[in-house]
C-alpha positions, 0 to 999 in steps of 0.5 A: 356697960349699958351699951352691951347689954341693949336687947335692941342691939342688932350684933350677933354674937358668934355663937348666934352666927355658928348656930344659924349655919348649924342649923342651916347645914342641917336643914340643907344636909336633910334636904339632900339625903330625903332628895336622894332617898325618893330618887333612890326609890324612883330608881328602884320602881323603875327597874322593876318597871324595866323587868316587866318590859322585859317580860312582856317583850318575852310575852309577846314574841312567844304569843307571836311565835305560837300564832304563826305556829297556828297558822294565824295569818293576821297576827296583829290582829289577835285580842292577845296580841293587841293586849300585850301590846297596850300592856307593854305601852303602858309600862313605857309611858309608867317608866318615862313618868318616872323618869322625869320624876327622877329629872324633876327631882334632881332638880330640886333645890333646898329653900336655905340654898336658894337663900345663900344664892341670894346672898352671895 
């Protein structure tokens, strides 16, 4: 009788066992939906970075297209041109940070997954 109730005893009963992968479901089921919420939030500021590419494609052909109307030989040139054009970089180099945002955090695993890889 005094061997079942040893606090040294190092058996864990069922209901330890079932909570520990409880808890350890959670932690993984949490991990995951806060990894899918920044990647959806990733997702988003990128589609709006695509429409103001979109934009400043527009932008810029219409810039274009009212110079050479103008007479404006040296078009690449112009100050509003060479804006337009460092501004339409920018929001390439904005948008291929945030994909490999994206990327990096698809890549992310849960510190209690890595545990069961170690396991197993």
């Amino acid at each position: 009788m005094n061997d079942q109730n040893d606090p040294n005893e190092k058996k864990r009963t069922t209901t330890e066992k079932i909570w520990d992968s409880t808890r350890k479901t959670l932690h993984i089921a949490t991990f995951q939906a806060n990894k899918y919420k920044r990647i959806v939030q990733k997702k988003v500021d990128l589609a709006n970075i695509h429409r103001k590419i979109g934009a400043a494609h527009g932008d810029l052909g219409k810039e274009i297209d009212e110079l050479r109307e103008n007479g404006i030989v040296a078009i690449m040139e112009n100050e509003a041109v060479i804006n337009l054009l460092a501004n339409l970089n920018d929001l390439k180099n904005r948008a291929a940070a945030l994909e490999a945002e994206i990327e990096s955090i698809k890549r992310e695993e849960s510190p209690e997954e890595e545990e069961f890889e170690d396991k197993d």
